[in-house]
C-alpha positions as a printed Julia matrix, in Angstrom:
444×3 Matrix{Float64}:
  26.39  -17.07  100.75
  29.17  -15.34   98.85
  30.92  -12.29   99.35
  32.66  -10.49   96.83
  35.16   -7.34   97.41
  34.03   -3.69   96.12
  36.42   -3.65   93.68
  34.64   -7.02   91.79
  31.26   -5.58   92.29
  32.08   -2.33   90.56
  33.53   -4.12   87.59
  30.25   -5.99   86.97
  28.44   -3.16   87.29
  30.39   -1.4    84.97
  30.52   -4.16   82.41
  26.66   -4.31   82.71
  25.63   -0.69   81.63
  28.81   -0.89   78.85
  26.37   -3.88   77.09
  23.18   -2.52   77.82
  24.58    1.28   75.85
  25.72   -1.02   72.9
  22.4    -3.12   72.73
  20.69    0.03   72.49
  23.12    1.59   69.75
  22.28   -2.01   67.71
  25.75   -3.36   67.77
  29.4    -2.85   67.76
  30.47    0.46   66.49
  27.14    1.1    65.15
  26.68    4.42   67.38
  26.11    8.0    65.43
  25.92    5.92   62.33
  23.54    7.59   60.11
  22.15    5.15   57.63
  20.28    3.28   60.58
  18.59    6.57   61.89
  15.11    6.92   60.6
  12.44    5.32   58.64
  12.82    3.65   54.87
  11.73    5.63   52.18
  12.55    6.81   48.67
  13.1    10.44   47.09
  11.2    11.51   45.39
   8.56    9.17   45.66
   6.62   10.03   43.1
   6.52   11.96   39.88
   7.39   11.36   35.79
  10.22   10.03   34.49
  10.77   10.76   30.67
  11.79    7.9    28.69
  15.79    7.92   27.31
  16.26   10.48   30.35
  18.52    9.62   33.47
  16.62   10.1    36.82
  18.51    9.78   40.36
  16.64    8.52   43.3
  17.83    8.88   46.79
  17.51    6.47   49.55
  16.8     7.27   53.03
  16.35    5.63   56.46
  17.05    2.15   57.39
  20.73    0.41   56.48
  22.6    -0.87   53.3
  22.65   -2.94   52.02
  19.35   -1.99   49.91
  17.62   -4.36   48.01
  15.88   -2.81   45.04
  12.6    -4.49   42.38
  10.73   -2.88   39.5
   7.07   -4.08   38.46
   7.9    -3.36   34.68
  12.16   -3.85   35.08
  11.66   -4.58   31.24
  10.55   -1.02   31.22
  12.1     1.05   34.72
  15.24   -1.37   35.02
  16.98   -0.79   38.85
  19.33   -2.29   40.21
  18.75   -5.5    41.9
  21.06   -4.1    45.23
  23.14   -0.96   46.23
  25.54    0.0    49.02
  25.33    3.51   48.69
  21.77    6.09   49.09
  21.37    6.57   45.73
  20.6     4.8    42.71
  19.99    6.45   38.53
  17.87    4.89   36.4
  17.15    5.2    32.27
  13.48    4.02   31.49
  12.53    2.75   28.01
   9.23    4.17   25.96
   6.54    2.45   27.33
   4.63    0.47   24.58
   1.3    -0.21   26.89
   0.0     3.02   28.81
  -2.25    3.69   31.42
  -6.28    3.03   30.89
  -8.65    5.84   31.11
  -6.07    8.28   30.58
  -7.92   11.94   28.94
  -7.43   12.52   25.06
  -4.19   14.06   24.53
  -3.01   13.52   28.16
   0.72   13.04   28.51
   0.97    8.74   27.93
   2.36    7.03   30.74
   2.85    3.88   32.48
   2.59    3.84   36.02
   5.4     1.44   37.96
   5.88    0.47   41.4
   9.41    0.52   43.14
   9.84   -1.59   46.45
  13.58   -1.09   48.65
  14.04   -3.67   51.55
  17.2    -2.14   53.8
  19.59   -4.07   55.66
  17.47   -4.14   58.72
  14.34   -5.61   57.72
  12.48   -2.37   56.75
  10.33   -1.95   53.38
   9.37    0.61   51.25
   6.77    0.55   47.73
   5.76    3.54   45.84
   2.17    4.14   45.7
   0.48    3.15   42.83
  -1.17    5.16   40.01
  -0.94    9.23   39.36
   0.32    9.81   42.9
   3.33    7.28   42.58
   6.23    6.99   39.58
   5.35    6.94   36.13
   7.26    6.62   32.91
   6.36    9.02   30.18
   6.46    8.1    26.74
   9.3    10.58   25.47
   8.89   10.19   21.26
   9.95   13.39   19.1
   5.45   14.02   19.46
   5.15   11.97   22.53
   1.95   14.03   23.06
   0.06   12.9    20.69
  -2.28   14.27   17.72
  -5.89   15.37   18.2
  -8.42   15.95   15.49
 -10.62   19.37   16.11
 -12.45   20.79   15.31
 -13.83   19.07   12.0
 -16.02   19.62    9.18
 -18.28   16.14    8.34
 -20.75   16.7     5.41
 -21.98   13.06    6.64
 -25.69   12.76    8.37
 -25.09   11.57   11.39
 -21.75   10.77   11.67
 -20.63    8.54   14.97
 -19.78   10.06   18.13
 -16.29   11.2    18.35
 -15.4    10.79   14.78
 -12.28   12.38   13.78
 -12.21   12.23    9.99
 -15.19   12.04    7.76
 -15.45   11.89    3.82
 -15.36   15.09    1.96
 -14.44   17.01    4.9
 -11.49   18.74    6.59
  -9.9    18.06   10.02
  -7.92   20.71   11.77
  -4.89   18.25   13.22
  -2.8    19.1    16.09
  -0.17   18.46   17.67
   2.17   19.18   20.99
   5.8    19.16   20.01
   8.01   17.19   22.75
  12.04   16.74   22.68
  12.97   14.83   25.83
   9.59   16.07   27.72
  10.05   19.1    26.6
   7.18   21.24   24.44
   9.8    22.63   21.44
   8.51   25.8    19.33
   9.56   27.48   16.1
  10.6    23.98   14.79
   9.94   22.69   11.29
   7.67   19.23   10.84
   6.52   17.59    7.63
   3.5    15.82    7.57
   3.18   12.98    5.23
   0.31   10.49    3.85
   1.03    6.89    4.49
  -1.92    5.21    4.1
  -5.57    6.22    3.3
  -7.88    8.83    0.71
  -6.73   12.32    2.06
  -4.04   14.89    1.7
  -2.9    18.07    3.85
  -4.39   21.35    2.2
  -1.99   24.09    1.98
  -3.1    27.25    4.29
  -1.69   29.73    2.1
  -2.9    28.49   -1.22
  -5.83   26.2    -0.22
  -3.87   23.83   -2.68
  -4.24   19.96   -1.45
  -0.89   17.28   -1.52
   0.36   14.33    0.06
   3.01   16.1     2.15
   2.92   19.65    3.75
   5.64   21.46    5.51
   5.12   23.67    8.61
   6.87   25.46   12.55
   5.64   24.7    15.65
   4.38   27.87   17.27
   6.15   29.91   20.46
   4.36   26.75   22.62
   5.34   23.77   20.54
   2.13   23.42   19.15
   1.8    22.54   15.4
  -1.64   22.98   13.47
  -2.25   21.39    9.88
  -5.22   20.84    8.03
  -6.14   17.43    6.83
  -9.02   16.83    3.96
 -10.32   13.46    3.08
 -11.51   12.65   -0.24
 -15.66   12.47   -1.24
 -16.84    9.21   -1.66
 -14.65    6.95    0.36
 -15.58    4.24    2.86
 -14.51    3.92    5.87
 -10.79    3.15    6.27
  -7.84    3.43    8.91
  -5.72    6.66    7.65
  -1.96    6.78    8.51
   0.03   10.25    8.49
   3.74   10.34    9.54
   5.41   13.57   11.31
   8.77   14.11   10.71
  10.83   16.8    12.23
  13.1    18.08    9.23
  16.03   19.09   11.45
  16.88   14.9    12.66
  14.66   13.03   10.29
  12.98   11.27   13.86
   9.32   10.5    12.51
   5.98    9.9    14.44
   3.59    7.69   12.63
  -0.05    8.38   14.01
  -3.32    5.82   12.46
  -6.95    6.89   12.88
 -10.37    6.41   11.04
 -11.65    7.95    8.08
 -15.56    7.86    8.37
 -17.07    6.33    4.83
 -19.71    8.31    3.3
 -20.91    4.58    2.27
 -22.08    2.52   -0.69
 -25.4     3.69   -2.5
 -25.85   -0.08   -3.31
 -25.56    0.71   -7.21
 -23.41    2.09   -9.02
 -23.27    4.64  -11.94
 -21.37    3.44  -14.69
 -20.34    5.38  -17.97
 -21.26    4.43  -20.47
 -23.26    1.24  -19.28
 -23.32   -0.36  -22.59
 -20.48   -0.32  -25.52
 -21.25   -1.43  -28.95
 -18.27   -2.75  -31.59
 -19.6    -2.57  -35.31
 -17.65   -3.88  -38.13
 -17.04   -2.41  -41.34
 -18.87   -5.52  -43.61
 -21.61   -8.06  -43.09
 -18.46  -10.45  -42.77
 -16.78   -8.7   -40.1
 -17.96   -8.65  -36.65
 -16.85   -5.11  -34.69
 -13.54   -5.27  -32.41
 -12.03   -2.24  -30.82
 -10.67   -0.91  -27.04
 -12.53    1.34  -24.42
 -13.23    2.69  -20.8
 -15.72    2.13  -18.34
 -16.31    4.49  -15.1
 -17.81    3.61  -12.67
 -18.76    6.33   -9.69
 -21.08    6.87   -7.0
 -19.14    3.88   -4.89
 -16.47    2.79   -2.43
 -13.21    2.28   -4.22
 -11.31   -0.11   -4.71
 -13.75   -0.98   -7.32
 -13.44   -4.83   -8.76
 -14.48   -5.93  -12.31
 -14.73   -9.18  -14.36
 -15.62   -9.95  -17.73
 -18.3   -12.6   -19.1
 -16.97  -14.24  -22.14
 -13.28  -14.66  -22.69
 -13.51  -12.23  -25.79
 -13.25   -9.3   -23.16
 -10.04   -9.19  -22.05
  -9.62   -6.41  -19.07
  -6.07   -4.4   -19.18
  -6.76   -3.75  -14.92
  -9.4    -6.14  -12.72
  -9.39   -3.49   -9.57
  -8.97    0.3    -9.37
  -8.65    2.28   -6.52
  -9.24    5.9    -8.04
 -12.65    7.54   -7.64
 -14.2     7.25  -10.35
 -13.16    3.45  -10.7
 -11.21    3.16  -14.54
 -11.63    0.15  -16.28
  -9.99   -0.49  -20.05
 -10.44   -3.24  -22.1
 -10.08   -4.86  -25.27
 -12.91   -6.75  -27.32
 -11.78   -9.21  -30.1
 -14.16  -10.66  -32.8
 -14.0   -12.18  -35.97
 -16.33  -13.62  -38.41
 -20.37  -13.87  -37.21
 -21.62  -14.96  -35.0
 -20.74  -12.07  -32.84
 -20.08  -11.89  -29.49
 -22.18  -10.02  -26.63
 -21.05  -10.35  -23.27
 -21.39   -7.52  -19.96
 -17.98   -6.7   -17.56
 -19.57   -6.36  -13.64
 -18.42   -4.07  -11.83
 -18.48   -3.63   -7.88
 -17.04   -1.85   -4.93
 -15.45   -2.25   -1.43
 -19.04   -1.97    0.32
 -20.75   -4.31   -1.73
 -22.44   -2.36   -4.13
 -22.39   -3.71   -8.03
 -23.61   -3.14  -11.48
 -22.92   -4.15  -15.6
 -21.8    -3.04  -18.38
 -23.32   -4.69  -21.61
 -20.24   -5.29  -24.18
 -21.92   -5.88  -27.65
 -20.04   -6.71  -31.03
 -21.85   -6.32  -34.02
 -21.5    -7.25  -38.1
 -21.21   -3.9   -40.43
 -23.67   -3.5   -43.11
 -21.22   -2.76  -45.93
 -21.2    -5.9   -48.65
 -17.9    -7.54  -49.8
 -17.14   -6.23  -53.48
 -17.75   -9.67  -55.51
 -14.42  -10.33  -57.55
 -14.79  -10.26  -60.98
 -15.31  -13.07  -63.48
 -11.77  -15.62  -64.13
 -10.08  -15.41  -67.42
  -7.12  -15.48  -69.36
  -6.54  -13.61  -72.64
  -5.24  -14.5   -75.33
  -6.02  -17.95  -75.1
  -3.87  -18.89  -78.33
  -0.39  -17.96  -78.55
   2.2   -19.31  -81.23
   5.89  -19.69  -80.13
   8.9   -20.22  -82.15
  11.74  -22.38  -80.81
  13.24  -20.97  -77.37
  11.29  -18.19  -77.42
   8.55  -16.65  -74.68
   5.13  -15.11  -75.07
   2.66  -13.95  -72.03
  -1.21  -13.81  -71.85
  -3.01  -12.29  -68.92
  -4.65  -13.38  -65.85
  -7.58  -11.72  -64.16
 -10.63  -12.07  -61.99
 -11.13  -15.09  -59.66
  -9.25  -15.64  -56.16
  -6.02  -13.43  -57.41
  -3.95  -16.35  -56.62
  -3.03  -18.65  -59.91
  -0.62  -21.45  -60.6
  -0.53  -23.38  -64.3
   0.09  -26.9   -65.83
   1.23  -27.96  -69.42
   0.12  -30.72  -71.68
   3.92  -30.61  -73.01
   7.41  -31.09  -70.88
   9.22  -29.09  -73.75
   6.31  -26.1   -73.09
   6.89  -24.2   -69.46
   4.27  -21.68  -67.72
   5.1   -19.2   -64.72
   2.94  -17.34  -62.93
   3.95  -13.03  -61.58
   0.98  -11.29  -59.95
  -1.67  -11.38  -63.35
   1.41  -12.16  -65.96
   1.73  -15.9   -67.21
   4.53  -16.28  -69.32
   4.75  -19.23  -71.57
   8.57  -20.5   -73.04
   9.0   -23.14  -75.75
  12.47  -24.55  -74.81
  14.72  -25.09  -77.5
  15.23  -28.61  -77.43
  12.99  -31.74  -77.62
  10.05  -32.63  -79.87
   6.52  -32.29  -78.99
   3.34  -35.36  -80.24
   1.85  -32.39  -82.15
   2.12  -28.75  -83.07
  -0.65  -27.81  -80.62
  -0.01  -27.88  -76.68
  -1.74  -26.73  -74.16
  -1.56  -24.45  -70.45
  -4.1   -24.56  -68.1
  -4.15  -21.32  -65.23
  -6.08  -21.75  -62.88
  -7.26  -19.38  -59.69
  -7.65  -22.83  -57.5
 -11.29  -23.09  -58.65
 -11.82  -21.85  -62.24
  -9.57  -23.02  -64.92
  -8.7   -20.86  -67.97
  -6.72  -22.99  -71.4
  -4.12  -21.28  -73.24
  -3.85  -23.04  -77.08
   0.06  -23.28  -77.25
   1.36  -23.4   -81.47
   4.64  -24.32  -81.98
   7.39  -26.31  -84.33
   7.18  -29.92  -83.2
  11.2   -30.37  -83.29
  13.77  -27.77  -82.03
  17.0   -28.54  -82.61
């Protein structure tokens, strides 16, 4: 057995409690330090953050260094690890929102943030409505709703918005970085689809319409689609007029549907020529309602030939052209049908006229003698026949020419002709008409 002196023992003693006090502090020079005092957590730990907006978050509890993850960092981006309590964040507009949020609800995307301190302690935000979410923050980051409506369709589907030949009422919350923004101007535009924006003051219709949020933000318009349609996606765009920032919104335009025929006016077209030799030619228009545009058409025999093979308009417009000549004549039909199916023809008929070609008269040529001195000219007269005449001589020294019904005859004045007597045939290509030609048989 050892003894040691009172002085030793106190200064073990002494050394003892000095490392049990800093084992409890949790090291060297760690005592009064606040960042290890407390549990983990986050503040706030839940609530909305607007997209495009900075948002600060405060760290308590625990001991940097923090260690910070996202579960949508393409979305919340944080920072991977701070030294300090605090950390600011700017979320993007979330492209995928929450399911089963309410119609019109704010959309958001709900994110989880998880912090791991220095010490081994952990922290996640709940999940859902009572933990972070990121709020869409667009210039109408609300949204539009359709109500009420007027549908003069039996039956229409639950929760249609838009129905054919009726009017929508369609509003709208105003938001500018979360915020609901009144007395601001918005135009409302057609994109895509058969409706227009009626005018409150003048019950007018157009494709644009120009009004101010109310006191609240809230913007009312009224949208009318047109009678007839099927159904379709509409598109309308919002723009606020101030910034030229635009909205586009898409929803569905319930179709009155197809009728399975359709009307067409007229439903037959007849050409008639003017002579039994002519068979009828001309242009016209074909209608065609009581269907789904766009309406399609085709033509039976290439004789039809179609100046537009769709139309969108309501009544469908088709023009075309019908050529013909000489009989036979043609008859032929241009079908006609719509987006839902539905079809008919049109019967295209050319026809002969019952007016008789004149019948040209009789061929002849008078005089048929003529006497001609040397180098000089006489003429006789053509008529009748084809209209078109060329001549021959018997004699080289005795010429012919033909102008419109005039034949003029020249006995050159030079050369010596077999006889006294020569002759010029005219002819009209298929009668022949002689001209008896007297003259001296030796010009000098």
């Amino acid at each position: 057995m050892k003894f040691h002196s009172p002085s030793t023992v106190l200064g073990a003693a002494l050394a003892l409690v000095a490392a049990l006090f800093l084992t409890s502090c949790g090291g060297g020079g760690a005592a009064g330090n606040p960042d290890v005092s407390g549990v983990l957590t986050m503040q706030p730990s839940a609530g909305t953050v607007y997209a495009g907006i900075p948002f600060t978050f405060q760290v308590q509890g625990g001991r940097p260094p923090y260690t910070i993850n996202s579960s949508e960092q393409s979305l919340l981006a944080v920072p991977s690890r701070i030294d300090g309590h605090s950390f600011t964040v700017v979320a993007n507009n979330p492209g995928v929102i929450d399911v089963g949020l309410q119609p019109g609800a704010l959309p958001v995307r709900s994110v989880l943030i998880s912090i791991r301190s220095g010490d081994g302690q952990t922290f996640t935000s709940v999940s859902g409505a009572s933990g972070i979410q990121v709020a869409q923050n667009f210039l109408t980051g609300y949204g539009i709703s359709f109500s009420p409506i007027t549908c003069p369709i039996a039956a229409p589907p639950a929760n249609t918005q838009v129905c054919a030949g009726g009017q929508s009422a369609v509003q709208m919350s105003a938001t500018f970085n979360g915020s609901l923004a009144g007395n601001r101007q918005f135009t409302f535009q057609v994109l895509k689809g058969h409706f227009q924006f009626v005018f409150p003051q003048t019950g007018v219709v157009g494709n644009s319409v120009t009004t101010i949020s109310d006191h609240s933000g809230n913007v009312l318009v009224v949208l009318q689609a047109n009678a007839g349609v099927g159904t379709e996606i509409g598109v309308l765009r919002v723009i606020d007029t101030a910034t030229g920032v635009y909205d586009d919104h898409a929803f569905i335009i319930q179709g009155a549907g197809g009728t399975g025929t359709l009307t067409l006016v007229p439903d037959s077209v007849t050409f008639t020529g003017n002579l039994t030799t002519d068979c009828g030619s001309g242009q016209a228009s074909i209608l065609a309602f009581d269907g789904t545009p766009p309406y399609t058409a085709i033509a039976t025999i290439p004789q039809i030939n179609l100046a537009n093979t769709t139309s969108s308009t309501q009544p469908g417009v088709f023009n075309f052209t019908l050529n013909a000549g000489a009989p036979p004549c043609p008859v032929g039909s241009i079908a006609i049908s719509d987006s839902a199916g539905a079809h008919a023809a049109a019967t295209v008929t050319s026809a002969a006229g019952a007016g008789k070609a004149p019948t040209p008269p009789t061929f002849q040529v008078a005089p048929n003698t003529i006497t001609l001195a040397c180098g000089s000219s006489g003429s006789v007269s053509a008529v009748g026949g084809t209209g078109s005449y060329s001549t021959t001589s018997s004699t080289p020294n005795i010429t012919a020419t033909v102008s419109g019904n005039t034949v003029t005859i020249t006995r050159l004045n030079s050369g010596t002709n077999p006889t006294p007597d020569s002759t010029v045939n005219v002819t009209d290509g298929a009668n022949i008409g002689s001209v008896t030609v007297t003259s001296p048989v030796t010009c000098p």
